[in-house]
C-alpha positions in Angstrom: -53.7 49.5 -10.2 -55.5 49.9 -7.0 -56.0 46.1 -6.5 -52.3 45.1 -7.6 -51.1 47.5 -4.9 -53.7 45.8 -2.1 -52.7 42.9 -2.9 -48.6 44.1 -2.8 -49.3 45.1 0.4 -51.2 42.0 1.6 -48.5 40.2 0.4 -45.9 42.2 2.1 -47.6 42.3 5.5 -47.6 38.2 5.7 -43.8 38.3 4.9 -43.5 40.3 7.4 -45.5 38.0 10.1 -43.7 35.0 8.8 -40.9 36.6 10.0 -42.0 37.4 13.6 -43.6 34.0 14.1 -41.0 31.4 12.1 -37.1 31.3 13.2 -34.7 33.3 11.1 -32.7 31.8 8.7 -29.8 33.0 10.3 -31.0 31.2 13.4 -29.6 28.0 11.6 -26.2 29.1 11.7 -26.8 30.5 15.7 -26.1 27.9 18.8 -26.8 28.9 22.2 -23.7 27.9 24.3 -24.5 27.9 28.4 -21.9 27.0 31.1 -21.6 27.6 34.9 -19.6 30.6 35.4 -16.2 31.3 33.9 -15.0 32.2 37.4 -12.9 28.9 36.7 -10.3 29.0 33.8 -11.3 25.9 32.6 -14.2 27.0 30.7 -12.4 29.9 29.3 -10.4 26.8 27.0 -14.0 25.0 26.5 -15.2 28.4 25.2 -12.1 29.0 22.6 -12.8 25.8 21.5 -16.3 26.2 20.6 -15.9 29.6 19.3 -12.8 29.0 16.8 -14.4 25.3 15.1 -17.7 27.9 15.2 -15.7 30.7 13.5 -14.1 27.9 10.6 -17.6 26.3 10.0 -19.9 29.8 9.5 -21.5 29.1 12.8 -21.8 31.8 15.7 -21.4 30.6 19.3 -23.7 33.4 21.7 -22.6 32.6 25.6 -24.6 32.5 28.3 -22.8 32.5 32.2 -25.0 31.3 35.0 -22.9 32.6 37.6 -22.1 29.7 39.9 -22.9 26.3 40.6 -25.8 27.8 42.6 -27.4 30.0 40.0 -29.7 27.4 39.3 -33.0 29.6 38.7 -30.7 31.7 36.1 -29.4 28.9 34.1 -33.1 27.7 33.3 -33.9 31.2 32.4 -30.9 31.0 30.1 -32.7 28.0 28.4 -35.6 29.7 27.8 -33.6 32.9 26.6 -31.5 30.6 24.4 -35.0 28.5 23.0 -36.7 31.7 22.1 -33.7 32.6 19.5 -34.2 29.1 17.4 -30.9 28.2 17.4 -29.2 24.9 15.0 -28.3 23.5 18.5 -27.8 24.5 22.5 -25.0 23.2 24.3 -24.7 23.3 28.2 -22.4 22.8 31.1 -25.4 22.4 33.5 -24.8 23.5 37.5 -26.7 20.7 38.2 -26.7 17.0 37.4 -29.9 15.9 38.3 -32.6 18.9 39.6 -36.1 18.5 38.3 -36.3 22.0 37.3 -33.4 22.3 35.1 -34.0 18.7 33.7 -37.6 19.7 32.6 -36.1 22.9 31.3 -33.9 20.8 29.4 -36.2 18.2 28.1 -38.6 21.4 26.4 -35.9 22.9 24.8 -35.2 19.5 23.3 -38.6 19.5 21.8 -37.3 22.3 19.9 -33.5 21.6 18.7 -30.7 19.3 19.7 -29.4 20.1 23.2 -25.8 18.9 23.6 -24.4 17.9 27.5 -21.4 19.6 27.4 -18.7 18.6 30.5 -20.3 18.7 33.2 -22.6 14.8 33.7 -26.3 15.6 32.9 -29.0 13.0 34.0 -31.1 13.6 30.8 -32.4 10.8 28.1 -33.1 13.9 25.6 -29.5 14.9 25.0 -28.7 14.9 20.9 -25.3 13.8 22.1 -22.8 13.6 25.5 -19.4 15.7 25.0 -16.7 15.2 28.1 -15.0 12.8 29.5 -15.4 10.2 32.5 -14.9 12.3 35.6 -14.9 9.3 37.6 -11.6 8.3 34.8 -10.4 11.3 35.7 -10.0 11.2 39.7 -9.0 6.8 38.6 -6.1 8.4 36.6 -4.4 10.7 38.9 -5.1 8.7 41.9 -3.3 5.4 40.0 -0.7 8.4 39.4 -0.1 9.6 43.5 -0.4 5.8 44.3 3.0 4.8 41.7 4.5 8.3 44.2 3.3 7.1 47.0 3.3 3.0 46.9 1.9 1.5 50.1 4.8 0.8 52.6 6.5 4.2 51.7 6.2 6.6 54.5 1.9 8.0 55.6 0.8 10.7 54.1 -2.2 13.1 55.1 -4.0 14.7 52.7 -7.1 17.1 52.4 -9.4 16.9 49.2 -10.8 20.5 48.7 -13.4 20.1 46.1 -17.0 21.4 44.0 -20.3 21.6 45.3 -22.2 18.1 45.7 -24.9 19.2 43.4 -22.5 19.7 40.4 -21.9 16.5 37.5 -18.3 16.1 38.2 -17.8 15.7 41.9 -19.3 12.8 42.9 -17.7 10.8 40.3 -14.4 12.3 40.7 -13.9 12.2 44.5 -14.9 8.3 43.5 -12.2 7.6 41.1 -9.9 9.2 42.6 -10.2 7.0 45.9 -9.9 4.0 43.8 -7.0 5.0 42.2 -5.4 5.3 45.1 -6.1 2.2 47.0 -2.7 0.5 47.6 -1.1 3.5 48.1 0.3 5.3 51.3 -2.1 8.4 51.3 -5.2 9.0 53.9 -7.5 11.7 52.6 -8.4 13.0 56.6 -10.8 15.3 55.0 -13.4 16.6 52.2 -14.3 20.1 51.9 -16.8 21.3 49.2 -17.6 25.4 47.3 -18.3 26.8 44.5 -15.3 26.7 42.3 -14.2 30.0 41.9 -11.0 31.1 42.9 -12.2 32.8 46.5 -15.0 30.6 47.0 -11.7 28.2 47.3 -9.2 30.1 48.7 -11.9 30.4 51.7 -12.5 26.7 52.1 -8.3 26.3 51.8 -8.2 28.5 55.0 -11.1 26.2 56.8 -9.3 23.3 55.6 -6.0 24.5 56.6 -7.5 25.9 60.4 -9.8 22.3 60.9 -6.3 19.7 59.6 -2.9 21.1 60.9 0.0 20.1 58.3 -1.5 18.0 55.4 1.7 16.2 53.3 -1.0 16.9 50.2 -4.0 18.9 49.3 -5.3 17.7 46.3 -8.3 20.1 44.9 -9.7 21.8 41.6 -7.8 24.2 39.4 -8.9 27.5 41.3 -8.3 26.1 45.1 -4.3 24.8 43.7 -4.1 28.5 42.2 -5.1 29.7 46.0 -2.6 27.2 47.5 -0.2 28.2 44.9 -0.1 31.8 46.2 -0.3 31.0 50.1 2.2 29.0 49.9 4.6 31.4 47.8 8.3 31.3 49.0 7.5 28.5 51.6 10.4 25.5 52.2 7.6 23.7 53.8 4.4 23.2 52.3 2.5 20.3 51.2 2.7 18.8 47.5 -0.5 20.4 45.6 -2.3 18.3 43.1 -5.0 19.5 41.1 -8.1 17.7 39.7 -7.8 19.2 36.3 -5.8 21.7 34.6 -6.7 25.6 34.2 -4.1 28.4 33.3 -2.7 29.2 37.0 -2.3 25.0 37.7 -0.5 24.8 34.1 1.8 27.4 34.9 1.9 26.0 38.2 3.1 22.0 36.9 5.5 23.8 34.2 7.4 25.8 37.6 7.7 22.9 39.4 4.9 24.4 42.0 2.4 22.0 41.0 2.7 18.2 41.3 0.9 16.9 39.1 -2.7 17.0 37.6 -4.8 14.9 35.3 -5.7 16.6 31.6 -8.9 16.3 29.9 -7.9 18.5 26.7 -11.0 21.3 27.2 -10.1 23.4 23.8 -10.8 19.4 22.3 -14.2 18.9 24.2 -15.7 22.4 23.0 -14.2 21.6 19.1 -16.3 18.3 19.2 -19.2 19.5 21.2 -19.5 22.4 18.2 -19.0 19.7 15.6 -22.1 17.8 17.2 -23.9 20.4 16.8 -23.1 20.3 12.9 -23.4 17.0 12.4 -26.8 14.8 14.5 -25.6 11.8 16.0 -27.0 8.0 15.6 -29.8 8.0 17.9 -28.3 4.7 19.5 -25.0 6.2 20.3 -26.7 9.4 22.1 -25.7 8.0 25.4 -21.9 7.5 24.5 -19.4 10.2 26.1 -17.9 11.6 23.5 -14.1 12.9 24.8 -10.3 13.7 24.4 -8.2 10.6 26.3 -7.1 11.8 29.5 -3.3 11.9 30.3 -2.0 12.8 33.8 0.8 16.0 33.5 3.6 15.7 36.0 5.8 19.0 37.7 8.4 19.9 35.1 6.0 19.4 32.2 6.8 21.0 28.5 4.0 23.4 28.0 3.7 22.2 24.8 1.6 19.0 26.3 -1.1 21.5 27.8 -2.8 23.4 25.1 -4.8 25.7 26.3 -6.4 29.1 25.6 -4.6 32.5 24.6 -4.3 34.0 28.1 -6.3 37.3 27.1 -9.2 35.4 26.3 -12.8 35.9 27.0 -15.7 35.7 25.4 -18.7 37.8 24.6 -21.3 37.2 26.7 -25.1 37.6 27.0 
């Protein structure tokens, strides 16, 4: 009797170990999801997307907010918070594109599981796939748009770009296409101003952009500086056209009431569905390079809301 119960308890105590030194089970149906900030609507729609294909597949999404395109020491903490939990998969909208820190932070936790580039340009060979679109396609599509408003030989028009920080993915690439795009048109960007890309970080830069360039005809500029621009320029006859880079809830609302004049659409509630389904499904090692994205369409003033699906306006997820 005596020896059955040693060995019960033997037996018991290295279930018990196994289960403080291997990954839970549950950990399979766990993915670690870490973005920038939601300071910016637009990852509010990336989150809904990830969390409602997680919610239909018996997966659980846990998020993880850096707090700004500067919080660079937090969001490599996050990946070590995220690795420790053994998730099926981690995807990330990095705050940088190219540090050595947060790429050697990434390339460890790939050791572990798949890490997923989600958004946001990542300059990483370990990523188990790429989910986003072209932001250089992006700033090509709505420039090619402004240039058919704004053909060459119409009347000049000034414009100021108000923009993300330098270190961030999608700038760089943006601010390219969209200077191509509009080549052979009648617009002059006079000036570039850069922030953080929540909604005072850019309503500060509009007012330094508006002190430094009297009178701009446009001022093109992420979601959260048009929202800014949107209310300074409430009940004003005379105000520039405002064109956003991409499309959050304040700029939709904005194009739809005819405040807005256009912006280009990248479908975010798409890009976190498929990043969630990469995480179910491992891609072909040969096609782990390949952006994986929505097309991108350019929404003009007057739009039908229906075109810009977004998410429910009480929305927020639970965060870690």
């Amino acid at each position: 009797m005596k020896i059955a119960y040693r060995r019960a308890v033997r037996i018991a105590i290295m279930c018990l170990a196994a289960l403080w030194t291997q990954p839970s089970q549950a950990a399979d149906h766990l993915v670690c999801v870490l973005v920038p900030h939601f300071k910016d609507e637009y990852w509010l729609s990336v989150a809904d997307g990830i969390e409602k294909r997680a919610a239909r597949t018996g997966l659980h999404a846990r998020f993880f907010e850096a707090g700004g395109y500067g919080a660079l020491a937090n969001q490599i903490g996050q990946i070590a918070q995220c690795s420790a939990l053994h998730p099926r998969a981690m995807l990330i909208g990095t705050v940088s594109s190219d540090d050595p820190a947060l790429l050697a932070a990434v390339a460890e936790a790939a050791r572990h599981h798949p890490v997923i580039g989600l958004v946001n340009e990542l300059h990483s060979d370990v990523l188990a796939a790429r989910i986003g679109v072209d932001w250089q396609d992006m700033g090509a599509a709505l420039g090619a748009h402004l240039r058919r408003l704004y053909p060459a030989g119409s009347a000049p028009q000034s414009a100021i770009l108000l923009s993300g920080p330098p270190e961030a993915g999608w700038v760089a690439p943006l601010e390219t296409g969209l200077r191509q795009g509009l080549q052979g048109s009648s617009i002059h960007i006079r000036a570039v101003y850069a922030a953080d890309t929540g909604t005072g970080e850019q309503l500060r830069l509009l007012e330094r952009a508006l002190a430094e360039t009297a009178e701009p005809d446009l001022i093109i500029g992420p979601a959260p500086a048009i929202e800014a621009a949107m209310a300074v320029f409430s009940g004003s006859s005379d105000r520039p056209a405002l064109v956003a880079t991409y499309i959050s809830h304040s700029v939709a609302r904005g194009l739809v009431g005819g405040k807005a004049l256009a912006a280009p659409f990248d479908d975010p509630i798409r890009q976190g569905e498929l990043a969630l389904e990469a995480a179910l499904s491992p891609t072909d090692p040969k096609d782990a390079n390949r952006l994986i994205g929505p097309a991108i369409t350019v929404i003009q003033s007057g739009a039908d809301p229906a075109l810009i699906r977004l998410s429910p306006a009480d929305y927020f997820p639970a965060l870690d």
